[in-house]
C-alpha positions in Angstrom: 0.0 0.0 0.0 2.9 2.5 1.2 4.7 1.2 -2.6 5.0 5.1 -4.0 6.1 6.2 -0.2 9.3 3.8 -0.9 10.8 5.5 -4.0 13.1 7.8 -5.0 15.3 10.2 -2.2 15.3 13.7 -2.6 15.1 17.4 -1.1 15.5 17.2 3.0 13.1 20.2 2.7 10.7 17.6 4.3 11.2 19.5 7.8 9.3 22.3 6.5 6.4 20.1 5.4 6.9 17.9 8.9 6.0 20.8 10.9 2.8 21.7 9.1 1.8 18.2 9.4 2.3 16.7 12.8 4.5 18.1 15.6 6.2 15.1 16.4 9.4 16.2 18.8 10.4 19.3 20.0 13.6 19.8 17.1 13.2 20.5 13.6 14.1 17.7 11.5 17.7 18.6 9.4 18.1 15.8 6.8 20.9 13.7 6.5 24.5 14.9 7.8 26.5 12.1 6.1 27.5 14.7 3.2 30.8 15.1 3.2 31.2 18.8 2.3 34.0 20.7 1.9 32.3 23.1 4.5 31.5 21.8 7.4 30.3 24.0 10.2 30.8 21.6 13.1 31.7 17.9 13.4 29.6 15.9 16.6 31.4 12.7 17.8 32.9 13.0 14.4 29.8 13.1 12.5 30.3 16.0 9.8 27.1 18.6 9.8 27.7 20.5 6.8 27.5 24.3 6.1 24.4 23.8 3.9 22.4 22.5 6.5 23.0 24.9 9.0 22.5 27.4 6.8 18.8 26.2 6.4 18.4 25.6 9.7 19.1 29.3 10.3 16.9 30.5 7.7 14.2 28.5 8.5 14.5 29.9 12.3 14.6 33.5 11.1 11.6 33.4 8.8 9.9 31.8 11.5 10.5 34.6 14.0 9.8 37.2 11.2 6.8 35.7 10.6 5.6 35.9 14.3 6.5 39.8 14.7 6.1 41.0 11.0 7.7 44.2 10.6 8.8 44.9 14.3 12.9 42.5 13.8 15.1 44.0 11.5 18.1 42.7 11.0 19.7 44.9 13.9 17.2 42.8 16.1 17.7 39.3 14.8 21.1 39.6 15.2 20.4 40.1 18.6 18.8 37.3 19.0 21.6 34.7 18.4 19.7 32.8 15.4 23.0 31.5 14.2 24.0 29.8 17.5 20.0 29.0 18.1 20.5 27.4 14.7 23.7 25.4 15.4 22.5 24.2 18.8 18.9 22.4 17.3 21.5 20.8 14.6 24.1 19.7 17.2 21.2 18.5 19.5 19.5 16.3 16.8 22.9 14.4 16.2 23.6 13.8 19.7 20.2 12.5 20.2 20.0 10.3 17.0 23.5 8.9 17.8 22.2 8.3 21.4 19.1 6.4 20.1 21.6 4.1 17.8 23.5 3.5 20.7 20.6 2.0 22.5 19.2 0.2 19.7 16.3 2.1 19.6 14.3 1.4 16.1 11.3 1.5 14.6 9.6 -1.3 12.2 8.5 -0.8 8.8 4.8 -1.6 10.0 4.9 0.9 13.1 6.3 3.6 10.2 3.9 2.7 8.0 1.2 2.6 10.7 2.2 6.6 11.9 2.2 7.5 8.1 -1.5 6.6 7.8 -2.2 8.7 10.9 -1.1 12.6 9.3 -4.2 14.3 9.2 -2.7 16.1 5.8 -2.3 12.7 4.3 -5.7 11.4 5.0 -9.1 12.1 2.9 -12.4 11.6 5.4 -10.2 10.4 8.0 -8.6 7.7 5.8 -5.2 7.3 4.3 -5.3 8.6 0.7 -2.3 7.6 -1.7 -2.8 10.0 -3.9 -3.5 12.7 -1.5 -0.1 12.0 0.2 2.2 12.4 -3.2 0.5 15.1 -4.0 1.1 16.6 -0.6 4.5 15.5 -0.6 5.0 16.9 -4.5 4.1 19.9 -3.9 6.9 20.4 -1.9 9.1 18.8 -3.9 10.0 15.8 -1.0 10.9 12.6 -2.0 9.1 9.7 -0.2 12.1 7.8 0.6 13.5 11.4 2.4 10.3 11.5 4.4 9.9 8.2 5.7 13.8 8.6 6.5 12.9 12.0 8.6 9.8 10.8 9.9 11.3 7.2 11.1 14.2 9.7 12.6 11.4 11.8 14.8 9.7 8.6 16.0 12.9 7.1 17.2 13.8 10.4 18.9 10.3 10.3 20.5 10.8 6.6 21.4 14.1 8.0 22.9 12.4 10.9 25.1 10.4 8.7 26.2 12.7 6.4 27.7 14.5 8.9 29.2 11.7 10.3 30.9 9.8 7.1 31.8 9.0 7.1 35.5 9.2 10.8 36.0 5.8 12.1 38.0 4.5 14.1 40.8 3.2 13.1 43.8 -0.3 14.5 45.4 1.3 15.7 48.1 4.1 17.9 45.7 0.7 19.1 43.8 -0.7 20.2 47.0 2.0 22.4 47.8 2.6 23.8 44.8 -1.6 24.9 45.2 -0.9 26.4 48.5 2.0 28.0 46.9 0.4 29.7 43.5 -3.0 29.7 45.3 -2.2 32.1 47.7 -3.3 35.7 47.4 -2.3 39.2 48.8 -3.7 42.5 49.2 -1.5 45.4 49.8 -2.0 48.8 50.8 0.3 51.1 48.9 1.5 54.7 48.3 2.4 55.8 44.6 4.2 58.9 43.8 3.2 59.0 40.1 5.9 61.0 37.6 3.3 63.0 36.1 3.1 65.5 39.3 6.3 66.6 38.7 5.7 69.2 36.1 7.9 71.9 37.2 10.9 71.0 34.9 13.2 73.3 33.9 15.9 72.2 31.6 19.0 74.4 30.2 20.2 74.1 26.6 23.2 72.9 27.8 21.6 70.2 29.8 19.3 69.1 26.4 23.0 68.6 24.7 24.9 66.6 27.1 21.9 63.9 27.7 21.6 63.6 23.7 25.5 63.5 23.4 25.4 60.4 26.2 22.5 59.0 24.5 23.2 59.3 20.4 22.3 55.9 20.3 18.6 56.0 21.6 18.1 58.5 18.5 20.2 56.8 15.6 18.1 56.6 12.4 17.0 53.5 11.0 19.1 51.9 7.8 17.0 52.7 4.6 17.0 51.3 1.1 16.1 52.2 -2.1 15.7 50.1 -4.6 14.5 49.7 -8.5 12.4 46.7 -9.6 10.8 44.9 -12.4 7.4 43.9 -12.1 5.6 41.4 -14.2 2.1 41.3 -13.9 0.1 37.9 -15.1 -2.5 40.3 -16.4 -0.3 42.1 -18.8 0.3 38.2 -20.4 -3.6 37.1 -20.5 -4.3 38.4 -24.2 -1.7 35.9 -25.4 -3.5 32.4 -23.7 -6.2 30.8 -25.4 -7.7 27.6 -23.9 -9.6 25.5 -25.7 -12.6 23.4 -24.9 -11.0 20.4 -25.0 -8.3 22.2 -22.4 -11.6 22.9 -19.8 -12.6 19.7 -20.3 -10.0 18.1 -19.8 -9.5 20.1 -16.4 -12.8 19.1 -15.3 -12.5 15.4 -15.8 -8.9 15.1 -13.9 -10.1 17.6 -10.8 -14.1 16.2 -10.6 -13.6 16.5 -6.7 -13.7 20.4 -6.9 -17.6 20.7 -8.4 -18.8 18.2 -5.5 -20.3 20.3 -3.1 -20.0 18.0 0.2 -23.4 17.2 1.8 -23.9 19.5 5.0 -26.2 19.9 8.0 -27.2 22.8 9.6 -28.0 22.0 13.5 -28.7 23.7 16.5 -26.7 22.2 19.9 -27.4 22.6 23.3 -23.8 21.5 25.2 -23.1 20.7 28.6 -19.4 20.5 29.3 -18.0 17.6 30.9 -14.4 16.6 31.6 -13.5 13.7 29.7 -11.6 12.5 32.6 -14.7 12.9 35.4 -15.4 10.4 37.7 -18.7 8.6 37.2 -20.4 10.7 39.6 -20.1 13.9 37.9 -21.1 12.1 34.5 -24.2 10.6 36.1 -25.2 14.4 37.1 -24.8 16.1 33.8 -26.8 12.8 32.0 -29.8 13.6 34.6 -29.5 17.3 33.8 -29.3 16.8 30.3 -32.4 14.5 30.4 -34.1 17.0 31.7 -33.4 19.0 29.0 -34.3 16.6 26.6 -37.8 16.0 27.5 -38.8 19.7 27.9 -37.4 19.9 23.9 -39.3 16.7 23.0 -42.6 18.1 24.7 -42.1 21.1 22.1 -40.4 23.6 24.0 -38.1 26.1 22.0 -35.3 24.2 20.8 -33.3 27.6 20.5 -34.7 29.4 24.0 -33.5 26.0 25.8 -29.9 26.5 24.0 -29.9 30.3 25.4 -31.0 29.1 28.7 -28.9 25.9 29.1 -26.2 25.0 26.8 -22.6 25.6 27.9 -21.5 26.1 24.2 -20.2 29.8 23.1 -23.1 29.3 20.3 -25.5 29.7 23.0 -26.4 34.1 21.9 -27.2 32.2 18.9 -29.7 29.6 20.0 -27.3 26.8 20.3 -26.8 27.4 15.8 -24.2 25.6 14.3 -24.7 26.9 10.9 -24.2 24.1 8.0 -21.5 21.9 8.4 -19.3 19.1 7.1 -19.3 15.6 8.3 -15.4 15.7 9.4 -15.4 19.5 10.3 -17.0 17.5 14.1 -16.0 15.4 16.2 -17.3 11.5 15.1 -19.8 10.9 17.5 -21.2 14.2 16.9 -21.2 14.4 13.3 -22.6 10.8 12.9 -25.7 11.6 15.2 -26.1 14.9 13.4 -26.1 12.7 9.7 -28.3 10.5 10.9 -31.1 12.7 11.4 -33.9 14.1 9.9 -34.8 18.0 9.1 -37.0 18.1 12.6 -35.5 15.6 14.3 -33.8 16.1 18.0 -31.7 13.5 19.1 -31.2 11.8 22.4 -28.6 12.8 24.6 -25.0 11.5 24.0 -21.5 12.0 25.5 -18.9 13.3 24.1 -15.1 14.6 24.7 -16.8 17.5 25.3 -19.6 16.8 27.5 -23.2 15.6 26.8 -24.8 17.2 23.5 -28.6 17.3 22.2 -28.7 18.0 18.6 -31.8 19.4 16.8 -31.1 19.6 12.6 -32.8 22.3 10.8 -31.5 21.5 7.6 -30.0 18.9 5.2 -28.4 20.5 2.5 -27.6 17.0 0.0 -24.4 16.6 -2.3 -24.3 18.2 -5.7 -22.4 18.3 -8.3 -21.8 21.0 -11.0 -21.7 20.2 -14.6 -19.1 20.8 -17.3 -21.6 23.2 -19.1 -21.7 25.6 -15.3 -18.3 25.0 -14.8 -16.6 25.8 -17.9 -16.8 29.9 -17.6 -14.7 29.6 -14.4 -12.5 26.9 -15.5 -11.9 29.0 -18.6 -10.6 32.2 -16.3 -8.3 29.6 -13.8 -6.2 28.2 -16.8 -5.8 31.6 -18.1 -4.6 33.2 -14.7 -2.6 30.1 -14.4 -1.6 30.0 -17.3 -1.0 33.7 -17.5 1.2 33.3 -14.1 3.5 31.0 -15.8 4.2 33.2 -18.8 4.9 35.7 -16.3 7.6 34.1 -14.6 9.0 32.8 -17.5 9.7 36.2 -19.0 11.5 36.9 -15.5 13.4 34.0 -15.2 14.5 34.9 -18.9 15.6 38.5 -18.3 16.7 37.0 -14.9 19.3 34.6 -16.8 20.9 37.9 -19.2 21.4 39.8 -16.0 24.1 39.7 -13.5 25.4 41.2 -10.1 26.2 45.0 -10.1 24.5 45.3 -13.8 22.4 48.7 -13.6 18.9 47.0 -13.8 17.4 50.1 -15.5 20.0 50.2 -18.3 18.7 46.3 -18.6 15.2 47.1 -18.3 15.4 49.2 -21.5 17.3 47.0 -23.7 14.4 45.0 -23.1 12.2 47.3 -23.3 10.9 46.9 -20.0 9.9 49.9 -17.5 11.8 50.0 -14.3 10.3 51.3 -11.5 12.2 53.0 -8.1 11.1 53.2 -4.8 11.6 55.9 -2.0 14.2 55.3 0.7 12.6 53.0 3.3 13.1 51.2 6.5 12.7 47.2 6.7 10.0 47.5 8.6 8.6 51.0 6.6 7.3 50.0 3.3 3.8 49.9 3.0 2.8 50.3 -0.8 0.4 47.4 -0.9 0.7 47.3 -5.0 3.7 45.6 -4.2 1.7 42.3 -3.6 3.9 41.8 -0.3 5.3 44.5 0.8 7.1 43.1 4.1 8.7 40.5 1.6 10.4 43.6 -0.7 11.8 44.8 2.0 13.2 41.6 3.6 14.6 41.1 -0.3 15.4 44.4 -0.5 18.0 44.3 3.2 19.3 41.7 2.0 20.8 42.5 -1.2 24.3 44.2 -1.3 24.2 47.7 -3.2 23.8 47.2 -6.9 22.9 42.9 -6.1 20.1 41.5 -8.1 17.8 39.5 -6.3 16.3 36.1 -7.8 12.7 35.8 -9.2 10.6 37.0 -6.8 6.9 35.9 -6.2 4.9 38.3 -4.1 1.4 37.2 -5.1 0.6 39.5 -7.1 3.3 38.5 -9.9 7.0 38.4 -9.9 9.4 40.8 -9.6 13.0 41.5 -10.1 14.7 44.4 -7.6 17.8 45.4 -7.0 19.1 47.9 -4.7 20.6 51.4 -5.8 20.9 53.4 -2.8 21.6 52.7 1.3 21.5 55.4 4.5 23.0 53.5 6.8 21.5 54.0 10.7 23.3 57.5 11.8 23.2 60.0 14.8 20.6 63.1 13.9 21.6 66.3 14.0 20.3 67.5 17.7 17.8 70.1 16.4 16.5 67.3 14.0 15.4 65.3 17.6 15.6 68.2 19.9 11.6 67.8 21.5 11.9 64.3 22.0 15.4 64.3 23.8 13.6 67.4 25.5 11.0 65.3 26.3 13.0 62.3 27.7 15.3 64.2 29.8 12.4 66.4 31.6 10.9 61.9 31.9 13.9 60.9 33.7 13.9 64.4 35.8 10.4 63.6 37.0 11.3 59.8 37.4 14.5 60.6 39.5 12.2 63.0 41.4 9.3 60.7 42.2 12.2 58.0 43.5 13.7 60.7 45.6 10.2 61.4 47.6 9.5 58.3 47.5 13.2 57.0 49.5 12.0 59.8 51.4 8.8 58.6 52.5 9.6 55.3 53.0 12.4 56.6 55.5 10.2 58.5 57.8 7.7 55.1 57.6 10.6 53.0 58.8 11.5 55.6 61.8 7.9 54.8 62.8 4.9 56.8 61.0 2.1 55.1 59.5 1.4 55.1 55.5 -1.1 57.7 55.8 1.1 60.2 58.3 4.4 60.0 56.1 2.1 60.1 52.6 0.2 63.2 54.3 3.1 65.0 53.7 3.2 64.6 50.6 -0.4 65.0 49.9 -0.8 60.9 49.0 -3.4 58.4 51.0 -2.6 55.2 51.0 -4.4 53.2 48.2 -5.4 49.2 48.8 -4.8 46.4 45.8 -7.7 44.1 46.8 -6.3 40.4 46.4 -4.6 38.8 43.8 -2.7 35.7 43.0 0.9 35.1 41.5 1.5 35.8 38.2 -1.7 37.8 38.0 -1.8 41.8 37.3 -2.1 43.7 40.5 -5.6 45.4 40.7 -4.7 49.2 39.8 -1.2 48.8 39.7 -1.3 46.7 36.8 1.4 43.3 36.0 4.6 43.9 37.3 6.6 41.1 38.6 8.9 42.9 40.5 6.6 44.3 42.6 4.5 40.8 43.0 7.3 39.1 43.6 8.1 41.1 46.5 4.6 41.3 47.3 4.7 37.5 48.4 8.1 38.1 50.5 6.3 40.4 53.0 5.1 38.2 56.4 2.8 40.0 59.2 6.4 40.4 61.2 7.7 42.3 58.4 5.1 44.0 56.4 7.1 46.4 54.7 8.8 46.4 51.9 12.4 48.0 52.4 12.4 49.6 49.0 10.5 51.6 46.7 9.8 49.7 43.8 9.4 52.0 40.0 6.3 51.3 38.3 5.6 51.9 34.8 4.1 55.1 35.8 5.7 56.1 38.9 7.3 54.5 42.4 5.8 52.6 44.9 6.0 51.6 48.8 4.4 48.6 49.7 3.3 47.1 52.5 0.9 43.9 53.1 -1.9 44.1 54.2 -3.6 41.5 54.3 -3.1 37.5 53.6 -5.2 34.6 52.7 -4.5 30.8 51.7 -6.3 29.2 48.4 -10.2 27.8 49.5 -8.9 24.1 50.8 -11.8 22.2 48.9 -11.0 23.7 45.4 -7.7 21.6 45.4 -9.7 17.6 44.6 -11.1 20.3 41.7 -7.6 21.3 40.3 -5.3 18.4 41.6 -5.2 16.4 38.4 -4.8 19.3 36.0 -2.1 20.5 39.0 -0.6 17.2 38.7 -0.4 17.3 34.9 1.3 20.3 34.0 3.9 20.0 37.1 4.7 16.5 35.4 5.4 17.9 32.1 7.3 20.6 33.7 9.7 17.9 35.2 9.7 16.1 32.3 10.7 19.4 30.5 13.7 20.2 33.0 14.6 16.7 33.3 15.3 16.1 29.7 17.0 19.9 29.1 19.8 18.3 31.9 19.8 14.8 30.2 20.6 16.6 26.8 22.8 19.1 28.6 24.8 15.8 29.8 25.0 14.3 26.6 26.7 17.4 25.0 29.1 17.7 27.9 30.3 14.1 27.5 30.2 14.4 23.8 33.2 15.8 21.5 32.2 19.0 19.7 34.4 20.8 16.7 32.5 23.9 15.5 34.0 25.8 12.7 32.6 29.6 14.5 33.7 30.9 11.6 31.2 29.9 9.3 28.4 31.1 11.7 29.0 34.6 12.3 
């Protein structure tokens, strides 16, 4: 059955397409490191990791980062972030694990491979193993099956490995307990804040403005900007020149007859109550006599919809309990093969599942259909021209692409070709927002990292493809003061008012220490003491707002030693602190929690436990990394 997922190696790209599939360890998966290139990067027990594959590694971690805060990492800020050793270390870590595993003779069987294979949701049609689905999946990327089963085997073994390594690691009631007590517990202070903003009597000399903005250049440098000319090739400018025929449509519609099947779909009203799937048998049996309940004021003709609003536990309950019309596998099984099995009308009897105990009403059964060549051949006409369009597109760029070459003035080339180049204002990496660009975040990424007068490859932003080079750089530089002058105005009179607060503040908390109360030592300086009301660790502090620093002292203080022998700055201002009042978590809560308590503080061991075993297994390994090749 698995025949076409034993052929042919290829790409190791297959980590890319691993992730979007089924998070299977905790590394990335980096291919083969048998190559013996002349480049190696590091060698692990003697096992060669070569340049190419940390360079992918590293790429694949920055656009994963860039993708998570957009415009907000240039390259200043990536930089900072250590990608290259981050990189390095997930490589190095993989080795030392997979050597580890051989060590132990850890394997896995052909069948058990074969048996995870058929479990990737993205290889799998209406829950079942699909074939075709699977080299198409795998095609699209351009991943050879043999590579993936290779990678794939590679992550099992490494899970089989953590596994082992972790196996007998748990926490006992008693440890869960205490960490309850621990994170349970809740505060309320009474406080005293001397907010910034009341000192506004700030006088700063010229002289002053100069030396802070001559000690603090940095805080003011420009960002780096770019500017850069490009081709662009639009896929409309090449739609006169495709014809398609009507053998061409037909054609299309006989080898892709799944996309005109409109999938049969239900539209259903709900009413939920929420069980835990792990509850004991007491809580189940008094949800199922609630739900009953339920159930026969529905079947005696009561407002299927008013019930929902009244009862369900379900965030579709402001609608009625309304599902709107679904799919079969877009729910759960047991609830999508009660919902197909009834009528328009029908209600069904109450059944369990991982969610808690449903009732299902359907409104509406909307059958299968299928559109015919005749209906579909106006739209199937316009996709093969776009496409078709798109591909004549980027052929014309790959073929100016391939006349053009490094430090080549791309306007001079645009106009042999006859081509208009077009040029761009100077603009940051994180500052171009022309939205004709297709993806304008992309350009720029391109764009910063290109050398001056460097022609980047084909480029596909969506919108067509592109060809840029850049002409001009401002590299980051100090302002002229007078260019900056309010803002560094405006920062010095900050830290003035800051330093001032802090001063009263020390002050305060002085005379408090010599003896007066809160409210005697604030009087003077026209403050009454303010109360938190309780909170919990980790939580924001009720009209302070989340501050660690000033939790994490908050917990410290005892009844024998309610102050707090600092002043602590706040976002807005400093504060003194001093409990006032402490109370433990509600002692019956904890046979609630303890499971879920139990649970997370295992996997936290877990986590800590195997970061040391790895941590171990580097120490006693024998590392030789080329830094060089990393910088």
């Amino acid at each position: 059955m698995l025949s076409i997922m034993r052929k042919q190696a290829g790409s190791w790209i297959i980590k890319i397409i691993l992730f979007a599939i089924v998070v299977v360890f905790i590394f990335w998966g980096v291919g083969s490191f048998q190559s013996r290139e002349a480049n190696t990067v590091a060698k692990v027990n003697g096992e060669i990791i070569p340049y190419e594959a940390y360079r992918d590694a590293y790429n694949r971690l920055r656009d994963q980062f860039r993708r998570a805060y957009g415009g907000a990492l240039d390259e200043a800020a990536l930089k900072g972030l250590r990608l290259n050793e981050q990189a390095l270390d997930q490589i190095v870590n993989r080795v030392l694990m997979l050597q580890e595993a051989r060590r132990l003779n850890l394997q896995i069987s052909e069948k058990a491979l074969d048996e995870a294979i058929f479990q990737i949701p993205a290889f799998q049609n209406n829950g079942v193993f699909d074939q075709e689905r699977a080299r198409m999946v795998l095609g699209q990327s351009n991943i050879s099956t043999a590579e993936f089963r290779k990678n794939y085997r590679d992550d099992l073994v490494l899970n089989k490995l953590r596994a082992l390594v972790l196996d007998g690691i748990d926490t006992t009631e008693a440890e869960a307990r205490e960490w309850y007590d621990w994170y349970g517990a809740e505060v309320n202070l009474e406080y005293l804040f001397f907010p910034t903003k009341r000192y506004q009597d700030i006088t700063l000399k010229e002289e002053e403005i100069a030396e802070y903005f001559k000690t603090h250049e940095s805080d003011y440098l420009t960002e780096p900007k770019v500017k850069a000319n490009y081709l662009f090739f639009d896929p409309n400018a090449f739609k006169s020149q495709v014809a398609i025929s009507k053998e061409q449509i037909e054609a299309y519609y006989n080898s892709h007859k799944a996309e005109f099947v409109t999938e049969k779909t239900v539209e259903a009203r709900h009413i939920l109550l929420k069980l835990d799937a792990n509850a004991d048998q007491k809580q189940v049996d008094e949800k199922k006599q609630e739900v009953d309940k339920i159930y026969k004021m529905a079947k005696e003709g009561k407002d299927f919809a008013e019930l929902a609003k009244q009862y369900s536990e379900d965030s579709s309950r402001e609608q009625g309990g309304y599902l709107g019309a679904f799919k079969k596998d877009a729910m759960v099984a047991p609830f999508a093969e009660k919902a197909f099995s009834l009528k328009p009308g029908e209600i069904s009897e109450p059944f369990r599942t991982e969610f808690g105990w449903h009732i299902i009403k359907v409104e509406k059964i909307n059958e299968a259909q299928t559109t015919s060549l005749e209906a579909a051949s106006e739209n199937i006409r316009k996709k093969l021209v776009e496409e078709k369009a798109r591909e004549l597109a980027r052929q014309k760029a790959e073929a100016i692409y391939d006349t053009l070459f490094d430090g080549e003035d791309l306007a001079k080339a645009a106009k042999a070709h006859d081509l208009t180049v077009r040029t761009t204002d100077f603009f940051s990496a994180k500052g171009l927002t022309d939205q004709s660009l297709g993806n304008p975040q992309k350009f720029a990424e391109v764009a910063f990292s290109l050398e001056k007068m460097a022609i980047s490859e084909v480029l596909d932003l969506g919108n067509g493809y592109y060809l840029l080079q850049v002409v001009d750089r401002q590299e980051a530089a100090v302002p002229a003061l007078e260019a900056v002058k309010e803002r560094v105005r405006e920062d010095l009179a900050q830290k003035r008012r800051a330093e001032r607060a802090k001063a009263d503040a020390e002050a305060c908390l002085a005379q408090i220490k010599q003896g007066k109360t809160l409210s005697e030592a604030g009087a003077q300086y026209d403050l009454q003491p303010l109360q938190t009301g309780f909170f919990k660790r980790g939580e924001a502090i009720p009209k302070i707002g989340y501050d660690p620093q000033i939790s994490a002292a908050a917990f410290e203080l005892k009844s024998d030693k309610a102050l707090a022998d600092k002043a602590y700055e706040g976002t807005d201002g400093w504060y003194l602190i001093q409990l006032k009042e402490r109370k433990p978590p509600a002692a019956d809560d904890f046979s609630k929690e303890k499971e879920n308590i139990i649970k997370r503080l295992t996997e936290q061991k877990k986590q800590s436990a195997f970061g040391q075993w790895l941590a171990d297994l580097r120490a006693r390994g024998k590392l030789d990394i080329n830094y060089k090749l990393i910088q």
